[in-house]
C-alpha positions in Angstrom: 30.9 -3.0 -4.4 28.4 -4.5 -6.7 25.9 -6.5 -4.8 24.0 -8.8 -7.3 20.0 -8.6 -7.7 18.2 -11.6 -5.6 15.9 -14.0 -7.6 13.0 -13.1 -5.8 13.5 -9.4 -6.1 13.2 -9.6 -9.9 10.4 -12.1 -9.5 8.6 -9.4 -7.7 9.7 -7.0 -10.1 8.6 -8.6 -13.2 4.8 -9.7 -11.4 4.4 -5.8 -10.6 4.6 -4.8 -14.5 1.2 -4.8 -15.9 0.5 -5.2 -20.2 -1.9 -2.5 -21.6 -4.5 -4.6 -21.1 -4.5 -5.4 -17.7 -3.8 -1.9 -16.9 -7.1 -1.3 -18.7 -8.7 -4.1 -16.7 -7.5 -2.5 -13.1 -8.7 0.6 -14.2 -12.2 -1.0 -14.2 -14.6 -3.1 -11.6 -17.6 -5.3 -12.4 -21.1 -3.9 -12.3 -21.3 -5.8 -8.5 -18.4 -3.9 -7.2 -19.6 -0.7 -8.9 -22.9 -1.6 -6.7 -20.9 -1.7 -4.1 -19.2 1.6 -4.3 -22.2 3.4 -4.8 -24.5 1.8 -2.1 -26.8 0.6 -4.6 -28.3 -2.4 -5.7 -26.6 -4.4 -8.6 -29.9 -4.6 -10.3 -30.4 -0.7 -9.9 -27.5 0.2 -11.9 -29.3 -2.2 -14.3 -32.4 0.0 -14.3 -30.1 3.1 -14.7 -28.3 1.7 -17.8 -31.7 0.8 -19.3 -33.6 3.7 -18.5 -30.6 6.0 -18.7 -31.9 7.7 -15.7 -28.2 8.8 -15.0 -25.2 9.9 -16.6 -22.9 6.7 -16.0 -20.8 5.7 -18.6 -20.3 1.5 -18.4 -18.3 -0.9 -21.0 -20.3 -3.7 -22.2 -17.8 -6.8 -22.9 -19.8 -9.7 -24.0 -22.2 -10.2 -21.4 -20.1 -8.4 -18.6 -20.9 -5.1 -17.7 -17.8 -3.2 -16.1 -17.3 0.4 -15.1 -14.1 2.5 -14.9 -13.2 3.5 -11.4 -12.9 7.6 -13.3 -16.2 7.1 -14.4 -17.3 6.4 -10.6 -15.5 8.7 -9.0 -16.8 11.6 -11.2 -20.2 10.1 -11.0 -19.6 10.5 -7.5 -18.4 14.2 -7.4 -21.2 15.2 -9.3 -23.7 14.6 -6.6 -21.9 16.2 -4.0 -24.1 18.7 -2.3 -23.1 21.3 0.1 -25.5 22.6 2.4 -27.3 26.4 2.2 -25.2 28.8 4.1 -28.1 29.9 5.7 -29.3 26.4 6.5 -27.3 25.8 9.7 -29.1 28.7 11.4 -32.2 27.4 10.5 -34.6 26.3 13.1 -37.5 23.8 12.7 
């Protein structure tokens, strides 16, 4: 039995396929929510991308500043420190 497809079903369908571009553009987040994420001021990353204090790659459109959400989480990874394995038998 062949059951036909339901309007709304392709509706759906069709609103879930993104273009290049907007694939791009999910891909990325505005300087703001790249604060955000961090747990840092907006104007901070400001002072990072003038100063280049840190290795964070950002895309300049215009006068919008974005970041790709790769960029962030390797920025990310990089800091991760793990303890000294003598460090938990430490004592103050």
């Amino acid at each position: 039995m062949n059951h036909p497809t339901a309007p709304s079903a392709i509706l759906q369908a069709q609103s879930t396929v993104q273009t290049p571009s907007q694939q791009i553009e999910s891909a990325m987040v505005s300087d703001m929510e790249a604060a955000r994420i961090l747990g840092q001021a907006r104007r901070t990353l400001a002072v990072w991308r003038c100063t280049g204090r840190y290795n964070l790659p950002y895309v300049r459109i215009g006068r919008k500043i974005f970041y790709r959400v790769s960029d962030l989480e390797a920025f990310i990874k990089r800091r991760v420190h793990h303890g000294h394995p003598d460090a938990a038998g430490v004592q103050a």
